[in-house]
Backbone of each chain as ProteinMPNN parsed JSONL, in Angstrom:
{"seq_chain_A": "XXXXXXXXXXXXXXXXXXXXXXXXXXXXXXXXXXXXXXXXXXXXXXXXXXXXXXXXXXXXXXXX", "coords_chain_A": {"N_chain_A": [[139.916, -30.674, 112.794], [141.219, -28.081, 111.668], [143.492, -25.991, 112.072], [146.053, -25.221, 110.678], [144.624, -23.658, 109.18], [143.716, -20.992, 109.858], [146.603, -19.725, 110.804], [147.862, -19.708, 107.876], [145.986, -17.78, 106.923], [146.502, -15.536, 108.03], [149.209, -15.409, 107.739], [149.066, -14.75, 104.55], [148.183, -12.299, 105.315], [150.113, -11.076, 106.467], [152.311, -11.243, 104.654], [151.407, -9.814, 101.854], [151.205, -7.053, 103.284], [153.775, -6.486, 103.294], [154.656, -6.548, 101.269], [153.474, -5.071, 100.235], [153.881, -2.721, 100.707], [156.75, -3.078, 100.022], [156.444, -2.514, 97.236], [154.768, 0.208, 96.909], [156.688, 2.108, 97.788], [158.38, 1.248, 96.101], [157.481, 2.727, 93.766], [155.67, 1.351, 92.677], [152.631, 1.774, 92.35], [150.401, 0.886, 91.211], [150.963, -1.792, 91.01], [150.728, -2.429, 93.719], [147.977, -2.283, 94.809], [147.013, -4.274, 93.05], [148.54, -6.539, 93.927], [147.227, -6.163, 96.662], [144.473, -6.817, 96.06], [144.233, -9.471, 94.846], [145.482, -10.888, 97.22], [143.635, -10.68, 98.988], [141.205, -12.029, 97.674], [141.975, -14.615, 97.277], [141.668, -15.295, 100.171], [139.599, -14.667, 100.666], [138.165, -16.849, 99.431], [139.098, -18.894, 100.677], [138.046, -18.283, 102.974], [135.092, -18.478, 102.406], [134.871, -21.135, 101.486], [135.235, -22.62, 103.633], [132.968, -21.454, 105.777], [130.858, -22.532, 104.025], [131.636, -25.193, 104.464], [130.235, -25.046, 107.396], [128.026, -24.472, 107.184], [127.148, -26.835, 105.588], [127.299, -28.743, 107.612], [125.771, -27.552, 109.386], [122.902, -28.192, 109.022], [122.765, -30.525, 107.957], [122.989, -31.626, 110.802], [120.876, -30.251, 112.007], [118.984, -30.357, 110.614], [117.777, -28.559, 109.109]], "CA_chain_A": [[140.05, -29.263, 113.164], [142.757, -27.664, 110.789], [143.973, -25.384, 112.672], [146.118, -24.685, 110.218], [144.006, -22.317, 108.127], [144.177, -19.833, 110.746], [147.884, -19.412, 110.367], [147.792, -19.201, 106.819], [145.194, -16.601, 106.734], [147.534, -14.492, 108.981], [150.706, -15.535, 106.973], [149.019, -14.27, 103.781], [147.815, -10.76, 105.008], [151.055, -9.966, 106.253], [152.71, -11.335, 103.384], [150.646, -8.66, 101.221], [150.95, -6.016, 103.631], [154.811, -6.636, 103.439], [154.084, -6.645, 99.155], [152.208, -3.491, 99.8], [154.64, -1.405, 101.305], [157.801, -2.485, 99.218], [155.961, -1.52, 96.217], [154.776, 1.489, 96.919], [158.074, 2.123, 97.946], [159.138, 1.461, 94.482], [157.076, 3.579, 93.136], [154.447, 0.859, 91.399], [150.895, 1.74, 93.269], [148.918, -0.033, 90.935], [150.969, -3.332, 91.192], [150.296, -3.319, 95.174], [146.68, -2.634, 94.37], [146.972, -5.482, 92.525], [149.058, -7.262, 94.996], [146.066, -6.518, 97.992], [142.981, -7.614, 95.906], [144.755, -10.69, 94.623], [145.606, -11.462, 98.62], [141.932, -10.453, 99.5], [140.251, -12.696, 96.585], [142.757, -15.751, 97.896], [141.483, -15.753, 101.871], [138.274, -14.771, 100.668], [137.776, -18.031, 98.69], [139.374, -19.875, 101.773], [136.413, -17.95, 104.126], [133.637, -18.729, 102.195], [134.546, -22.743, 101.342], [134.752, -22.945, 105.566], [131.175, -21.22, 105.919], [129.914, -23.407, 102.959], [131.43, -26.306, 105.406], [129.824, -24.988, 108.082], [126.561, -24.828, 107.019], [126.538, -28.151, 105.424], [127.373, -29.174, 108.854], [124.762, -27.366, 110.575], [122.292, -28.347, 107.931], [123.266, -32.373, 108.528], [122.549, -32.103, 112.379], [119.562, -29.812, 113.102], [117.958, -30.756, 109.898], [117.153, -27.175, 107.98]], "C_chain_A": [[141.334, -28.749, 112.519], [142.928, -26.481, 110.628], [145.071, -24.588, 111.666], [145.739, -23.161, 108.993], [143.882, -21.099, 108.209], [145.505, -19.05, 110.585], [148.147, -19.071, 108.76], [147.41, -18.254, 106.029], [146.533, -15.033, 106.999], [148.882, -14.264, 108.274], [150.513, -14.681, 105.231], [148.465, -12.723, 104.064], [148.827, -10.261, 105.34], [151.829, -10.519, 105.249], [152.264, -10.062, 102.315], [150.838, -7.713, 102.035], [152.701, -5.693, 103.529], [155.052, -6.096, 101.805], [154.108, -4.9, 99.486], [153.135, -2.566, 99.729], [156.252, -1.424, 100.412], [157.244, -2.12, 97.431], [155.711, -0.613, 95.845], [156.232, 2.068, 96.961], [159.042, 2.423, 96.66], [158.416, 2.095, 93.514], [156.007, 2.718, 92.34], [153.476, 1.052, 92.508], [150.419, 0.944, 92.921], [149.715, -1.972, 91.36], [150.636, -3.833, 92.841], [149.194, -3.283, 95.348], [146.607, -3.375, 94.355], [147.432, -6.786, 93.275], [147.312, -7.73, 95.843], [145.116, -7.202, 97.527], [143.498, -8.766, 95.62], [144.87, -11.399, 96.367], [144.174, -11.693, 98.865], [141.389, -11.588, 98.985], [140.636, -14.47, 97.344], [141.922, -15.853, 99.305], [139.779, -15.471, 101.677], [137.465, -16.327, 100.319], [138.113, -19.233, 100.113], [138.013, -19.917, 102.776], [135.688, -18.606, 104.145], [133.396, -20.658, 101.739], [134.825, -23.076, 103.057], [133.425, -22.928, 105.462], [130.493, -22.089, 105.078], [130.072, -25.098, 104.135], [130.355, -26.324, 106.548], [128.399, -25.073, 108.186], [125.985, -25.763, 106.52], [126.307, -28.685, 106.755], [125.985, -28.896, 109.785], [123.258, -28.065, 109.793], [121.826, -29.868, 108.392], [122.628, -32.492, 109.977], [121.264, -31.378, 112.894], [118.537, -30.07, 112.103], [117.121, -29.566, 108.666], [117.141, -27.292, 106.828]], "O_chain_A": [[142.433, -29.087, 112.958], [142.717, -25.824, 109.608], [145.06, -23.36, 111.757], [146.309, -22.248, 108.396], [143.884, -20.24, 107.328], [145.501, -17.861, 110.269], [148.716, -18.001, 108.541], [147.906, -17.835, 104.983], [147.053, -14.102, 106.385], [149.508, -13.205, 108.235], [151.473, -14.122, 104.7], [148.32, -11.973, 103.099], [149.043, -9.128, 104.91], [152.151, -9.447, 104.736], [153.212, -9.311, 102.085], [150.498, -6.796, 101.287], [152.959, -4.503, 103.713], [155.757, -5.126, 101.524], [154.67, -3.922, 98.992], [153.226, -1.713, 98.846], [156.883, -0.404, 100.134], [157.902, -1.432, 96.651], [156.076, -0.203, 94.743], [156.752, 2.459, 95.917], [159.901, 3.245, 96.341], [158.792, 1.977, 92.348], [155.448, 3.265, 91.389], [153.615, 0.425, 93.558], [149.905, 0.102, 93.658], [149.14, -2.964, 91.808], [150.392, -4.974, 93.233], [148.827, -4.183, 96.103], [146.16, -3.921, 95.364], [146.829, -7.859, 93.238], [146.592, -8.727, 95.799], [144.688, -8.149, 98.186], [143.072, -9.494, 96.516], [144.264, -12.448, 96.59], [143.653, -12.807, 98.926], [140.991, -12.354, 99.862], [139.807, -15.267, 97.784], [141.43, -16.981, 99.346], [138.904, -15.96, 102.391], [136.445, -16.764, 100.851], [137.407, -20.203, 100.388], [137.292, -20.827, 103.185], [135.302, -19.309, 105.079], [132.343, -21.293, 101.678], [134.336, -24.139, 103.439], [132.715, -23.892, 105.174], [129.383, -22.432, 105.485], [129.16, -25.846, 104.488], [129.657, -27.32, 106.737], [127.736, -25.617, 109.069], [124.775, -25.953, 106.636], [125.178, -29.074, 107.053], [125.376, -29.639, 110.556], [122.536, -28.484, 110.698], [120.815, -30.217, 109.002], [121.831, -33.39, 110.246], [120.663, -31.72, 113.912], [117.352, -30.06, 112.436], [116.274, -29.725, 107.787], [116.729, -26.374, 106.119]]}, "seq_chain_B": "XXXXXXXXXXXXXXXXXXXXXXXXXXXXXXXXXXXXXXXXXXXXXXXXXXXXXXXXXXXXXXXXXXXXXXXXXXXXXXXXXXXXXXXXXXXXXXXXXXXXXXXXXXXXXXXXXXXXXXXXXXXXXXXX", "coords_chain_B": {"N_chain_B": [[135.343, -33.521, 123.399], [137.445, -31.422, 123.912], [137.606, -28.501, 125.758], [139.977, -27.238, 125.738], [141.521, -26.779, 123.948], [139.715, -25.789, 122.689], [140.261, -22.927, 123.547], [142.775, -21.898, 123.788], [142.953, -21.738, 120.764], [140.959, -19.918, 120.197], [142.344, -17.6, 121.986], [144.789, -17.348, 120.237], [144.342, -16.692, 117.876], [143.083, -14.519, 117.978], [145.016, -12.38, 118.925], [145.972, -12.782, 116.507], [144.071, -11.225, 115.28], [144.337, -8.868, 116.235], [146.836, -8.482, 115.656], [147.262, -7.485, 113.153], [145.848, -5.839, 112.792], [145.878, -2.814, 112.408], [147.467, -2.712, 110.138], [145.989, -4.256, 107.324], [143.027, -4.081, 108.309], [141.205, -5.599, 106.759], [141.436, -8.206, 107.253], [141.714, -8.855, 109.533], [139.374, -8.943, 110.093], [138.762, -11.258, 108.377], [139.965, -13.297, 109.652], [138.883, -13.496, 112.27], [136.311, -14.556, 111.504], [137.278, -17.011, 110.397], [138.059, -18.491, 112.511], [135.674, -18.369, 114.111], [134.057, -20.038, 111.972], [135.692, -22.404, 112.363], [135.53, -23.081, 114.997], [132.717, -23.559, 115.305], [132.247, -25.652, 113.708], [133.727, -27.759, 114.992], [132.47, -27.952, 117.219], [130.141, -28.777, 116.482], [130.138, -31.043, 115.569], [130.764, -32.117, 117.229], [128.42, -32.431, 118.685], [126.764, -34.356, 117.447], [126.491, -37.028, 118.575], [124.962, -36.92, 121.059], [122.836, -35.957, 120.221], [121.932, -37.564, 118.799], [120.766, -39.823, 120.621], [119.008, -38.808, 121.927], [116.97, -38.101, 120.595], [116.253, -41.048, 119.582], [115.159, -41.581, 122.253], [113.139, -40.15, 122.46], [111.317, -41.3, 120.392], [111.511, -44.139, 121.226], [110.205, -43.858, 123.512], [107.35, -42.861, 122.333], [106.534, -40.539, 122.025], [105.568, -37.669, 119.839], [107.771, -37.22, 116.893], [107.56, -35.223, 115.842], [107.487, -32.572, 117.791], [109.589, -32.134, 118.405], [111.607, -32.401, 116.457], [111.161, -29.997, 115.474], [112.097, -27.965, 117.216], [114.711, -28.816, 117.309], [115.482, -27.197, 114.942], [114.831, -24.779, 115.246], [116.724, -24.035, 117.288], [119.167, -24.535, 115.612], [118.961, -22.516, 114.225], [118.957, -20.512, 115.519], [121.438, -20.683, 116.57], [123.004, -20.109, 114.087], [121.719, -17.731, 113.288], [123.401, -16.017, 115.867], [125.731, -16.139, 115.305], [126.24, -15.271, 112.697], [125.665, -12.507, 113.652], [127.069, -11.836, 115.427], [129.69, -12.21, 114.413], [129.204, -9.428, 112.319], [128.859, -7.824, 114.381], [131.04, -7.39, 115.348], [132.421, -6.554, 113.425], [131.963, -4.08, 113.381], [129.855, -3.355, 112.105], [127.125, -2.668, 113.199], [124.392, -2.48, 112.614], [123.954, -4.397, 110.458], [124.071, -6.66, 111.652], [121.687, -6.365, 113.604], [120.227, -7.085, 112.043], [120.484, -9.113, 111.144], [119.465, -10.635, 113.364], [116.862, -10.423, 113.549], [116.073, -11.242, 111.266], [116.855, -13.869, 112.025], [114.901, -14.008, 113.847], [112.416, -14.39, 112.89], [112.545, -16.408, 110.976], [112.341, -18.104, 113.289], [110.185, -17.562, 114.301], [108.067, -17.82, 112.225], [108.817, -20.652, 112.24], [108.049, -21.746, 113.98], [104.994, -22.036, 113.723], [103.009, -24.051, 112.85], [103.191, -24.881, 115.318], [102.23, -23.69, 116.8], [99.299, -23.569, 116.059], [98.464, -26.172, 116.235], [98.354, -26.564, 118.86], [96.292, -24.327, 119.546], [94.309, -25.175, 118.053], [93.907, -27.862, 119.673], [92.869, -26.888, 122.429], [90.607, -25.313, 121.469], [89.544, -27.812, 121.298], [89.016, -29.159, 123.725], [87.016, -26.916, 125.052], [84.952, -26.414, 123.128]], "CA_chain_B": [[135.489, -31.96, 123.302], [138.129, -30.861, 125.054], [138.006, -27.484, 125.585], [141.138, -26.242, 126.212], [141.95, -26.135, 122.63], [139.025, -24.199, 121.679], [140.057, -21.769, 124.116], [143.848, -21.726, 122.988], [142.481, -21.194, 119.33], [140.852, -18.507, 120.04], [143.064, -16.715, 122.267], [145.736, -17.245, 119.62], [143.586, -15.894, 116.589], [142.424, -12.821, 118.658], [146.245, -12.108, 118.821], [146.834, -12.458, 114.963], [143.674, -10.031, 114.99], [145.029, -7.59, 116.916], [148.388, -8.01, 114.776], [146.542, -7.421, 111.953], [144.48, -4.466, 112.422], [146.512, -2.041, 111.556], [148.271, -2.943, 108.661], [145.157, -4.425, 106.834], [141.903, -4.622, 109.058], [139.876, -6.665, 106.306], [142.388, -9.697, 107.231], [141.281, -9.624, 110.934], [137.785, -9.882, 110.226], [138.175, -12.714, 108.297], [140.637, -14.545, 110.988], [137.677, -13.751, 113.147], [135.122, -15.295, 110.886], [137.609, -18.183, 109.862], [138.235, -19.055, 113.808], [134.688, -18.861, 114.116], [133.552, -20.743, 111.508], [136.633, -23.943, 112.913], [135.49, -23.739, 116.133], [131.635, -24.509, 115.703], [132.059, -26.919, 112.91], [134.328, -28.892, 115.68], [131.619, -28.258, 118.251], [128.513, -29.127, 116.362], [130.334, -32.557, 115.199], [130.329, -33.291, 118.505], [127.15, -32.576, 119.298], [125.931, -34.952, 117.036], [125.922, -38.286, 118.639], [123.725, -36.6, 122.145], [121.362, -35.259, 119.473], [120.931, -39.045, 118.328], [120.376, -40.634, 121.59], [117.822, -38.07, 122.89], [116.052, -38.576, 119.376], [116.099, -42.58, 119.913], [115.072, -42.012, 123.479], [112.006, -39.697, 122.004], [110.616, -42.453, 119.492], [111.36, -45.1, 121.979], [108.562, -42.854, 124.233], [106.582, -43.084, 121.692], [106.217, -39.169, 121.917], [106.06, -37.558, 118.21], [109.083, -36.452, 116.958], [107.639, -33.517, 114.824], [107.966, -31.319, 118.026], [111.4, -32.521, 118.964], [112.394, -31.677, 115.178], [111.331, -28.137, 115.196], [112.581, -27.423, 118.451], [115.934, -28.6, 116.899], [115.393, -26.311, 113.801], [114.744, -23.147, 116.463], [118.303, -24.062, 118.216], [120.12, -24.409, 114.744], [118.769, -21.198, 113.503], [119.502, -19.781, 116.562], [123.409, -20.901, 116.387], [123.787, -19.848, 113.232], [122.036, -16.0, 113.571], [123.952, -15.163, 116.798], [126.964, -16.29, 114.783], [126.369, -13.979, 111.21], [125.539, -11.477, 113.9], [128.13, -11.327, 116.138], [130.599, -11.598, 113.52], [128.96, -7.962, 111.668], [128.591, -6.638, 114.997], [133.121, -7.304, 115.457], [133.421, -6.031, 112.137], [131.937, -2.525, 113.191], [128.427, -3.01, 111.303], [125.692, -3.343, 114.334], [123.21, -2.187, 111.6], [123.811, -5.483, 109.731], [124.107, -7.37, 112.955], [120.575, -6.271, 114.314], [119.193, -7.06, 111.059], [120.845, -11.174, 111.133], [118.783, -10.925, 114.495], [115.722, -10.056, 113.528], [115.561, -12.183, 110.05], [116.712, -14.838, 112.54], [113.658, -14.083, 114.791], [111.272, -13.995, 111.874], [112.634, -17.726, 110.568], [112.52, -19.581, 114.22], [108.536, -17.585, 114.334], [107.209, -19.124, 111.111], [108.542, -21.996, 112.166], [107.151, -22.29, 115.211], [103.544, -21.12, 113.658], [102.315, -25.04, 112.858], [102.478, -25.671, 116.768], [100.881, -22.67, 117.354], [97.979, -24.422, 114.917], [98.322, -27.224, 116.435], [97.987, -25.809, 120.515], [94.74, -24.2, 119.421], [92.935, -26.389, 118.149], [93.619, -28.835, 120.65], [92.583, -25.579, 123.44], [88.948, -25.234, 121.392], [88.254, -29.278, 121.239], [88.697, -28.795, 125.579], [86.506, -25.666, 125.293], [83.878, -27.265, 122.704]], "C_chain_B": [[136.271, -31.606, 124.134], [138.355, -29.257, 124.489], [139.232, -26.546, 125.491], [141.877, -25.97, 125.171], [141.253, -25.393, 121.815], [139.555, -23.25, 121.876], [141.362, -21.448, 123.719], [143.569, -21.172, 121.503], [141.959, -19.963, 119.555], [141.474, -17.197, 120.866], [144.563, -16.046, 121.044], [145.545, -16.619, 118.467], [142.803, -14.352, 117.058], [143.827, -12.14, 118.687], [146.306, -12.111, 117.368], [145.432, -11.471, 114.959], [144.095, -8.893, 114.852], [146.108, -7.236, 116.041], [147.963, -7.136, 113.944], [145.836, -6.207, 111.446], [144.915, -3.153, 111.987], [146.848, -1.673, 110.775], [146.752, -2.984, 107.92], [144.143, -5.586, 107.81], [140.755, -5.169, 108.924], [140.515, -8.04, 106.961], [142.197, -9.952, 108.847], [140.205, -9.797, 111.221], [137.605, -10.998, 109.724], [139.114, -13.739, 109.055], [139.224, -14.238, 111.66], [136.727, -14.795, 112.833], [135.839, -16.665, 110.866], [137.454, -19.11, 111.164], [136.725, -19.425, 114.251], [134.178, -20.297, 113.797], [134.477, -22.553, 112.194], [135.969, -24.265, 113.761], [133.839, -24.621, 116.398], [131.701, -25.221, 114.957], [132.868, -27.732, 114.343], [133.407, -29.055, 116.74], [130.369, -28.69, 118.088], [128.654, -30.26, 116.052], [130.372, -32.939, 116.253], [128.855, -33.629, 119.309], [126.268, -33.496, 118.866], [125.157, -36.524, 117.833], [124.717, -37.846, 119.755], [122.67, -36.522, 121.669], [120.643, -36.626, 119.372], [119.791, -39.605, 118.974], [118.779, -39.626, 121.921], [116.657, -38.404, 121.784], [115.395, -39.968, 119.837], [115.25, -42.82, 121.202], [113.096, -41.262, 123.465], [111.131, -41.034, 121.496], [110.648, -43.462, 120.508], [110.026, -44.771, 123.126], [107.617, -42.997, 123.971], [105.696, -41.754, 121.831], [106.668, -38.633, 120.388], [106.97, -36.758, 118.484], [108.973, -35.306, 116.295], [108.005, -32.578, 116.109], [109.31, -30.975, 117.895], [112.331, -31.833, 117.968], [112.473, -30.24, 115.281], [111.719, -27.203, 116.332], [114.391, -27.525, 118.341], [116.153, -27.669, 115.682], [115.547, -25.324, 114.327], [116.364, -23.097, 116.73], [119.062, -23.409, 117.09], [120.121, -23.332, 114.026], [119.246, -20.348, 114.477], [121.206, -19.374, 116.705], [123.319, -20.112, 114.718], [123.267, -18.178, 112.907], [122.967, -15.372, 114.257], [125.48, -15.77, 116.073], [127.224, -15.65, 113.801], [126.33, -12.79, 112.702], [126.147, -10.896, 114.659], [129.42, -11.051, 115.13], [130.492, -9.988, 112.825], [129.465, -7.175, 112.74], [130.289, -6.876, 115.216], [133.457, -6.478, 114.732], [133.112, -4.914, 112.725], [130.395, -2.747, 112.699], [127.266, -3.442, 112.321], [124.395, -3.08, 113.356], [122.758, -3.994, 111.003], [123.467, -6.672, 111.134], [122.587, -7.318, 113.815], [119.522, -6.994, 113.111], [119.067, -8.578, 110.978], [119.53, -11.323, 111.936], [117.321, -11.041, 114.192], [115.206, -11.056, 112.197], [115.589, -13.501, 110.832], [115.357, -15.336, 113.766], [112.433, -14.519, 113.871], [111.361, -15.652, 111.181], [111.888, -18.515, 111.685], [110.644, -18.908, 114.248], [107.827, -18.051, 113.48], [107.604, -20.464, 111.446], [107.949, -22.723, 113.296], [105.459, -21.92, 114.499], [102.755, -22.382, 113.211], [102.076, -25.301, 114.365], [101.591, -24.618, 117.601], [99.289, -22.609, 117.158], [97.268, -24.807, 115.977], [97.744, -27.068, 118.338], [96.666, -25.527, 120.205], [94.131, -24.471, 119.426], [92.219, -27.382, 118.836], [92.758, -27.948, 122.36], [91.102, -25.703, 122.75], [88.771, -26.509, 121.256], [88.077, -29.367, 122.725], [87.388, -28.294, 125.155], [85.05, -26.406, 124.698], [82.875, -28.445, 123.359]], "O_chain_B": [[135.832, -31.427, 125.269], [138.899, -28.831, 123.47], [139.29, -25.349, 125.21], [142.775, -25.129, 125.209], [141.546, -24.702, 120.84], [139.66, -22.427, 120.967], [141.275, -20.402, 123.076], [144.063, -20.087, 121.196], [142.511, -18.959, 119.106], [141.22, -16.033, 120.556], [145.105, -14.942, 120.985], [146.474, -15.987, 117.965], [142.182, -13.473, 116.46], [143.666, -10.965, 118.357], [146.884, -11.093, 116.986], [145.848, -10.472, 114.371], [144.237, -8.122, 113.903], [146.371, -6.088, 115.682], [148.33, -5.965, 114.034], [145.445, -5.765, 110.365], [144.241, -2.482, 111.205], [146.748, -0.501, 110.411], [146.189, -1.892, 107.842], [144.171, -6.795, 108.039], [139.806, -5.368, 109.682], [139.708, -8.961, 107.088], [142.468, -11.032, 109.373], [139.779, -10.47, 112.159], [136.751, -11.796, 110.109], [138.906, -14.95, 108.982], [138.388, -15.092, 111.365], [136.368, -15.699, 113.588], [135.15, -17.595, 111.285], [136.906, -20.211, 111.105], [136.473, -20.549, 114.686], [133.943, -21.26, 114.527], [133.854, -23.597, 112.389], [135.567, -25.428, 113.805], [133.588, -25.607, 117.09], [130.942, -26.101, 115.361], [132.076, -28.61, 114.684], [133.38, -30.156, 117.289], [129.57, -28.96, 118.985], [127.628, -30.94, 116.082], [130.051, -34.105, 116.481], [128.41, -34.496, 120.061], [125.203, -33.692, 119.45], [124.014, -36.976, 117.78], [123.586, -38.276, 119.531], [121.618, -36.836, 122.226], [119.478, -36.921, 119.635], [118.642, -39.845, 118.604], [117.653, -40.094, 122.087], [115.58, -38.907, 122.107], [114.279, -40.051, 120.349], [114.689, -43.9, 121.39], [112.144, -41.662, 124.137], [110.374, -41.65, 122.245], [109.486, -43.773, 120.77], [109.087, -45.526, 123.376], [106.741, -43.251, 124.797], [104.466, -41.763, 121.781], [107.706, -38.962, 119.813], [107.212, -35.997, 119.42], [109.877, -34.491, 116.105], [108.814, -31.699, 115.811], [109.934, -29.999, 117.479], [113.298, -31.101, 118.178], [113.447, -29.491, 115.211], [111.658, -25.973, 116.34], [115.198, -26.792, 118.912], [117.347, -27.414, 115.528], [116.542, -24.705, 113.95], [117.079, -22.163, 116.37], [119.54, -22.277, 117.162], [121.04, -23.058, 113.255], [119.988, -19.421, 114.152], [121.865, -18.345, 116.86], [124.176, -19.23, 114.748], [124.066, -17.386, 112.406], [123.509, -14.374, 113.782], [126.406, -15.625, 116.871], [128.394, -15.28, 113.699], [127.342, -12.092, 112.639], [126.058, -9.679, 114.821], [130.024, -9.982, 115.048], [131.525, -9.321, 112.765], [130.201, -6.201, 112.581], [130.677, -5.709, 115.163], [134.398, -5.704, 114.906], [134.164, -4.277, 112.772], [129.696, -1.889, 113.239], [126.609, -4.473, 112.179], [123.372, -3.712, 113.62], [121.685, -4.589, 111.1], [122.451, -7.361, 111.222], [122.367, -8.206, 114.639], [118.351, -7.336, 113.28], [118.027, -9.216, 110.813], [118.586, -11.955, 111.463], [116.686, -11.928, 114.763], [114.076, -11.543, 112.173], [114.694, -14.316, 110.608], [115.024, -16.406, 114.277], [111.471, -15.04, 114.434], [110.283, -16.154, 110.863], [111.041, -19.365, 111.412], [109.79, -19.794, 114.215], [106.872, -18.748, 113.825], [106.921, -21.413, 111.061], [107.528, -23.869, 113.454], [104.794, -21.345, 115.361], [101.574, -22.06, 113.08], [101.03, -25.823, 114.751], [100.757, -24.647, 118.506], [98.404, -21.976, 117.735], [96.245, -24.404, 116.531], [96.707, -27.579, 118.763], [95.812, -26.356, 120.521], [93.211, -24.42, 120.243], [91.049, -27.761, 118.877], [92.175, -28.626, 123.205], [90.281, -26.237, 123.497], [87.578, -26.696, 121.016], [86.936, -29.667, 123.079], [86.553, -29.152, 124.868], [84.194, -26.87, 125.452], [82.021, -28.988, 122.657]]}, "name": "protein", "num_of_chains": 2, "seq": "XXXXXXXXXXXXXXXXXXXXXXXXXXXXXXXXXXXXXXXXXXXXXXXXXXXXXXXXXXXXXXXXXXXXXXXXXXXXXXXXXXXXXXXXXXXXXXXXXXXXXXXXXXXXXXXXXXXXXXXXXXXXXXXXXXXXXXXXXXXXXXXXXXXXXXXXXXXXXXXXXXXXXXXXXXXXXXXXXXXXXXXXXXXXXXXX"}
């Protein structure tokens, strides 16, 4: 159970939302654009290799 | 299985939701989904060895195991609609969320539709 992944998730959106705001700030928009989807693309890839676990898993025990 | 760390996990990831939603409220749907997805992979590995025994305890019966199977196929389809579909319906999308439901209704009914065969026939060799 790795529990950690949870925390990391959380640690990288405010990380980026932290990005977001001193950028704008400095006047680059597009680089915190660039910032958010880069964050996004990152936790997305984390998401979807869980769910890929998860459904091997379920897969393995009920037999689908 | 001790629960008391599911239930910690997810009190503690409903809190980084909440943090979350404000700032950027794609990042607390997927803590939702991620917490999800932890907690039944840790609960369906446990479920495995009960599944065995009851299996073992089937065949040892000497009752077939085709129903037994597709009655575990129903469950696992079951767990894993009301799980796409609760997640949509968190995010905000009950549209998508009614729709999991209903593709998930439409899987566990074809697959029930051999014992529905199989009932019949055995109902007209009585009747015959």
């Amino acid at each position: 159970m790795d529990v950690d992944f949870i925390f990391r998730i959380a640690a990288i959106g405010i990380i980026v939302t932290v990005l977001n705001q001193v950028l704008i700030r400095s006047g680059r928009e597009e680089q915190a654009m660039l910032t958010t989807l880069a964050g996004l693309v990152v936790v997305l890839l984390m998401v979807v290799n869980a769910v890929a676990d998860l459904f091997t898993t379920v897969k393995d025990l009920f037999g689908l | 299985m001790d629960i008391f760390k599911i239930i910690i996990i997810c009190i503690v990831s409903t809190v980084l939701c909440v943090v979350l939603r404000p700032y950027k409220s794609e990042y607390s749907v997927l803590i939702a989904i991620l917490t999800a997805v932890l907690v039944l992979i840790f609960v369906l590995k446990s479920l495995i060895s009960p599944l065995n025994l009851i299996a073992d305890k089937i065949i040892s019966a000497g009752v077939e195991i085709k129903y037994f199977k597709v009655a575990l196929k129903a469950v696992g389809i079951g767990y894993v609609t009301s799980f796409a579909a609760d997640i949509c319906k968190d995010a905000g999308q009950t549209s998508l969320s009614s729709l999991c439901e209903t593709a998930g209704k439409c899987a566990i009914f074809v697959l029930s539709i051999p014992l529905l065969i199989s009932v019949c026939d055995m109902a007209l060799g009585f009747i015959k």
